[in-house]
Structures are given as structure tokens and as C-alpha cells.
C-alpha positions in Angstrom: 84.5 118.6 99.8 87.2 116.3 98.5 85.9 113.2 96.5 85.0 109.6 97.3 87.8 107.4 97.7 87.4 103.7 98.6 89.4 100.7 99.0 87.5 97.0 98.2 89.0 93.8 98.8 88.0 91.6 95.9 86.2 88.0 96.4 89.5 86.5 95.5 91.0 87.9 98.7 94.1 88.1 96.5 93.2 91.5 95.4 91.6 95.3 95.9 90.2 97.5 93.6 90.5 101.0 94.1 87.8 104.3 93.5 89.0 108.0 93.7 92.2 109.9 94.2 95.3 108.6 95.3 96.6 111.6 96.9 98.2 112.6 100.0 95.2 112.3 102.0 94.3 108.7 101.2 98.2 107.2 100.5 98.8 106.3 104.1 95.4 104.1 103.6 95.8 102.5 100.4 99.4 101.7 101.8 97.8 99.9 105.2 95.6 97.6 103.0 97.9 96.9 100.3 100.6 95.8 103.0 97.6 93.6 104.7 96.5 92.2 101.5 100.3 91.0 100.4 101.0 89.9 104.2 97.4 87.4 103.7 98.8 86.3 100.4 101.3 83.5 100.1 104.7 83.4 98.3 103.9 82.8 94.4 100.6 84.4 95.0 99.8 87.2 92.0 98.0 90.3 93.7 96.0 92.3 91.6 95.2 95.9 92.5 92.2 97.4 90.5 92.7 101.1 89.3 89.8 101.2 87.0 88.1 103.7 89.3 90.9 105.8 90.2 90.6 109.2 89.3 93.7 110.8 89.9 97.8 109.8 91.5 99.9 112.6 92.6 103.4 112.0 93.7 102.4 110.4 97.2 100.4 108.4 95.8 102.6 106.9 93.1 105.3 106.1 95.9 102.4 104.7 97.7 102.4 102.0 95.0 106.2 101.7 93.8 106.9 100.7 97.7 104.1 98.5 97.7 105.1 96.4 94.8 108.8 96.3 96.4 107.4 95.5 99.3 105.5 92.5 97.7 108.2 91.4 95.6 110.9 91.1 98.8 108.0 88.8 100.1 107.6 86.5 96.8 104.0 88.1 95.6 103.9 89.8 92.4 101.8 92.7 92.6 100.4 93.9 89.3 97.7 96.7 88.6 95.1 96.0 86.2 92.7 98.2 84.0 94.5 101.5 85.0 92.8 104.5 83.4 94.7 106.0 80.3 95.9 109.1 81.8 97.5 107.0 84.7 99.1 104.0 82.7 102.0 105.9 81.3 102.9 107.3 84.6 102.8 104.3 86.0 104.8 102.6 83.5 107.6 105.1 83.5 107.9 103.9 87.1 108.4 100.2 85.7 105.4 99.2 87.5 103.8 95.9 86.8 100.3 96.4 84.7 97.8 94.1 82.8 94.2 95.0 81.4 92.7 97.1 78.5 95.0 99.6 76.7 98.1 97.6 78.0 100.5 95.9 76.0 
């Protein structure tokens, strides 16, 4: 049985947090929303993605999110992932990926 995964937009609207592994199963997904949730914001906007929850990122999953913040940043929104989970923070930072929270500095 593979794991709960879940996307939530947050009350802001200018924002989801994710639960669960980011894997080739639920990429295409987390791809859809983030795309939807940059396309609703407008240019100057800062999206924030919440990977507290997240579990586990394989490599689909890490493209899943490099894209997205290109795809963001072509359309003026700065996309930046907040309170990423130890273990993932240094992969995403060796991707140059924009993160704020705990543990980052």
C-alpha cells in the first residue's frame, strides 16, 4: 500500500503545503497544482510551497519542483519552499532551489 500523499492549498491562496512522497507516482500531481497555483498568482506574488510533511523526493520529484520554480520565475512569481524536512534541504539546495523556514540559513 503506498503512503498518503496530499496536496492543500493554503488560506492565503498564494500557497500549498504538501504531505507524503514526492515520487513518480504523485509528480505529475504536485506539478498540475503547482502550475495552477502560480497561474492564480500575480507577477510579484511570493508562492510558498510547504514541505514540512513530505516524507520523501526521488529524482521525479525533484524535477517536479526545479521546473516548477522556472516555470514561476518566467511568469514573475518567486516560488520558495519553506520548512523542508532535514534530510530533504540539502538536496534541495544543491539544486539552487529557493528555501526559507527552520534549519535554513
Amino acid at each position: 500500500m503506498r503512503p498518503e500523499f496530499t496536496i492543500v492549498r493554503l488560506p492565503s491562496d498564494h500557497g500549498l503545503a504538501v504531505r507524503g512522497e514526492i515520487d513518480i507516482y504523485t509528480a505529475a500531481g504536485l506539478r498540475d497544482s503547482l502550475r495552477s497555483t502560480v497561474r492564480a498568482a500575480t507577477q510579484g506574488t511570493v508562492v510558498m510551497v510547504d514541505l514540512s510533511a513530505v516524507t520523501f523526493i526521488e529524482s521525479r520529484g525533484l524535477t517536479t519542483l526545479v521546473e516548477a520554480e522556472a516555470y514561476a520565475s518566467v511568469r514573475g512569481i518567486r516560488l520558495v519552499f519553506a520548512d523542508v524536512p532535514a534530510a530533504i534541504t540539502r538536496l534541495l539546495s544543491l539544486t539552487g532551489l529557493s528555501l526559507s523556514g527552520p534549519g535554513v540559513s
